[in-house]
NUNUDO-949202 format. One record per residue (C-alpha): residue number from 1; residue in one letter; x, y, z. Coordinates in Angstrom, 3 decimals, padded with zeros to 6 digits. Each point is the difference from the previous one (the first is absolute). Example, Ala and Ser with C-alpha at 12.3 -4.5 7.8 and 13.67 -1.06 7.14 Angstrom:
// residues 2
[1; 'A'; [012.300; -004.500; 007.800]]
[2; 'S'; [001.370; 003.440; -000.660]]
This chain:
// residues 120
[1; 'X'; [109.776; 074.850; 099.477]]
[2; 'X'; [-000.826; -002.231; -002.889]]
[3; 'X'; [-000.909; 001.278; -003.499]]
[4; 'X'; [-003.914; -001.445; 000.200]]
[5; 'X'; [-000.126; 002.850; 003.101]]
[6; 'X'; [001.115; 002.580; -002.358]]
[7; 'X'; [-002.638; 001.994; -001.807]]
[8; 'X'; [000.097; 001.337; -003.438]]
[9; 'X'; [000.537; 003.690; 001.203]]
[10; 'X'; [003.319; -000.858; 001.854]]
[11; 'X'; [001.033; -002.627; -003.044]]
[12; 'X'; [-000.094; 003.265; -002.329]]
[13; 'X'; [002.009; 002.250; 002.180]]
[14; 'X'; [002.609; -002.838; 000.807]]
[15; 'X'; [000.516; -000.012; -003.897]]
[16; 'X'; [000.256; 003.413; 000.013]]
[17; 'X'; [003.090; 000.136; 002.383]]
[18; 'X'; [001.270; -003.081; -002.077]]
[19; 'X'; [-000.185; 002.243; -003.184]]
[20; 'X'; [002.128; 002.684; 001.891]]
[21; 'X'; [002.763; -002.154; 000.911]]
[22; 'X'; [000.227; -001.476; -003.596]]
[23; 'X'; [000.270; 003.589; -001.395]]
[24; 'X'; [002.464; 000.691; 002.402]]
[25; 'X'; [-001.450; 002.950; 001.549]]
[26; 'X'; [000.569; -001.943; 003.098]]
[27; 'X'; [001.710; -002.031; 001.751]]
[28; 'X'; [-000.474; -003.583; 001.111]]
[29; 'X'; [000.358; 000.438; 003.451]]
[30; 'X'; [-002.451; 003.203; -000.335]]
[31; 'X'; [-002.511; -002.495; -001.892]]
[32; 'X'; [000.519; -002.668; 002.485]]
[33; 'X'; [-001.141; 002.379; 002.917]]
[34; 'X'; [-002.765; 001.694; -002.168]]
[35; 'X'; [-001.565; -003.574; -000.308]]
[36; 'X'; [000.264; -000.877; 003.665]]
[37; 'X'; [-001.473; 003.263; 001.478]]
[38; 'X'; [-002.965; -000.173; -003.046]]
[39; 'X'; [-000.430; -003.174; 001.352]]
[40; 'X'; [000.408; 000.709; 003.916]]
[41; 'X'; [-002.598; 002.926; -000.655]]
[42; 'X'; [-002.553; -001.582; -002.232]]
[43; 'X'; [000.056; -003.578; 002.083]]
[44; 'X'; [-000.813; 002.548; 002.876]]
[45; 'X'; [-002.850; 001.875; -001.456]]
[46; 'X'; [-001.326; -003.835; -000.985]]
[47; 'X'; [000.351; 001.613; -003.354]]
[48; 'X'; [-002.831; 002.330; 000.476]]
[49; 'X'; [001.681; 003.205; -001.694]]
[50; 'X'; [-000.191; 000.811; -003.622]]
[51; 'X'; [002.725; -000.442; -002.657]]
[52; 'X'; [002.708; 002.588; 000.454]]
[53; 'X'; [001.568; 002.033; -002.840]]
[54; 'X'; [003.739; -001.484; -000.112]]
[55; 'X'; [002.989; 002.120; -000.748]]
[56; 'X'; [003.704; -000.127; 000.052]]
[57; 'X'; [001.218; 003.165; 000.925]]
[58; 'X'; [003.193; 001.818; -001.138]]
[59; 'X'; [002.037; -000.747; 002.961]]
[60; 'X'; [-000.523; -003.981; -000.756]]
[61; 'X'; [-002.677; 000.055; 002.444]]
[62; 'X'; [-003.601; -001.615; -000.659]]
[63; 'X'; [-003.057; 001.565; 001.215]]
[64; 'X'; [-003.118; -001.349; 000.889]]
[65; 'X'; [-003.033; 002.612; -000.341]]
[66; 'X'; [-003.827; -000.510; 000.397]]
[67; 'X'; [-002.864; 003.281; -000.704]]
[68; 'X'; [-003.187; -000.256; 001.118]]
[69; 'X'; [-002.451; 003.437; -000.572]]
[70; 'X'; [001.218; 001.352; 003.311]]
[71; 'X'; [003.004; -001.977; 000.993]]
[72; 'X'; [003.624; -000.990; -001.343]]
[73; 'X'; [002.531; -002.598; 001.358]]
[74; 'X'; [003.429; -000.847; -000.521]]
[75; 'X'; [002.469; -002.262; 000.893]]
[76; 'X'; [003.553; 000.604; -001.662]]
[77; 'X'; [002.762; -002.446; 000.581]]
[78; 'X'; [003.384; 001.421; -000.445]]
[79; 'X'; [003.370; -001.823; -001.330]]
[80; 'X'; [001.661; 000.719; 003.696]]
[81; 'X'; [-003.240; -002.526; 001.594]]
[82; 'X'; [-002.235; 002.834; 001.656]]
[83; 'X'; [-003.226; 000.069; -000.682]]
[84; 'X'; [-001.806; 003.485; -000.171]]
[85; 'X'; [-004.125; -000.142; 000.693]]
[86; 'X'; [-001.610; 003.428; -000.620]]
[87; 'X'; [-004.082; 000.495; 000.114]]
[88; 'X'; [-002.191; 002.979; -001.384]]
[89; 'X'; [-003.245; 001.202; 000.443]]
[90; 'X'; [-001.624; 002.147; -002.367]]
[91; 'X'; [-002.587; 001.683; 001.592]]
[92; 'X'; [001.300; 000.102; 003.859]]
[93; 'X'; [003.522; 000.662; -001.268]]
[94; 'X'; [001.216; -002.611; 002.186]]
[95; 'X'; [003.660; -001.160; -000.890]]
[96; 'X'; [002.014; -002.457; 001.641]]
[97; 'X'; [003.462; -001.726; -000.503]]
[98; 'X'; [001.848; -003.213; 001.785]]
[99; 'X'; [003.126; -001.982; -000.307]]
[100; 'X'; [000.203; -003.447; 000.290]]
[101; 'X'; [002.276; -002.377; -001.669]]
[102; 'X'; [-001.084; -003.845; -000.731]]
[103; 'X'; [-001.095; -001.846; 002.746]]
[104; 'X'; [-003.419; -001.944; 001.405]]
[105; 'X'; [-002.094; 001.027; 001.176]]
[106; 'X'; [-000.492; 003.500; -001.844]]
[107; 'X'; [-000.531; 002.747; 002.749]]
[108; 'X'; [-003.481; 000.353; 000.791]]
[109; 'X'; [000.503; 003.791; -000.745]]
[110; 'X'; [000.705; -000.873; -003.677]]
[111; 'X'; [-003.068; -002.832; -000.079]]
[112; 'X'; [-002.202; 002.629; 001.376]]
[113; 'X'; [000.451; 002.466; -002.905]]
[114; 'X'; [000.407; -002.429; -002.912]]
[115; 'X'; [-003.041; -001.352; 001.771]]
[116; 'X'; [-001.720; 003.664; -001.016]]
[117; 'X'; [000.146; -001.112; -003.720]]
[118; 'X'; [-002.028; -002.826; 000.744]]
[119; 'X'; [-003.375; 002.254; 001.496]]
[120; 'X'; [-002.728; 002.148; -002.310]]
């Protein structure tokens, strides 16, 4: 992937990871795999999903997290490498959670619910 295929949206979040690490609320390992499963997941939605909300969590974990009126979306990558997806809908009550660690392909399980954020 080469920086002119990145958009804006993924630029800001990258920098938000790159804050965390320079705090030290995480790790650089932990950043290093935030980046590359941002990446992995945006470069497989073609960048079609909003900007998430960025966190770094208390157990030097970051978390990825997208709202829309009716739907929420996270992806949380934890110091030991897993990767926690969870999905929420609003009005059907609809939850959902998968684990996955780093690889490519994402699971089409995961694309198909991040893929939710992307619809009306």
């Amino acid at each position: 992937m080469t920086p002119q295929v990145i958009d804006k949206t993924a630029l800001h979040a990258l920098a938000k990871v790159e804050q965390y690490r320079q705090q030290g609320a995480v790790s650089e390992a932990t950043s290093q795999r935030a980046r590359k499963a941002f990446l992995l997941l945006a470069e497989s939605m073609q960048f079609r999903m909003p900007e998430p909300q960025v966190w770094a969590g208390g157990q030097a974990q970051i978390l990825f997290e997208w709202n829309s009126a009716e739907r929420h979306f996270e992806m949380e990558v934890l110091p030991e490498g897993e990767i926690e997806f969870y999905y929420s809908n609003q009005t059907t009550k609809e939850t959902w959670e998968a684990y996955s660690d780093i690889r490519n392909p994402i699971p089409a399980e995961i694309l198909e619910k991040a893929s939710l954020l992307c619809s009306p």
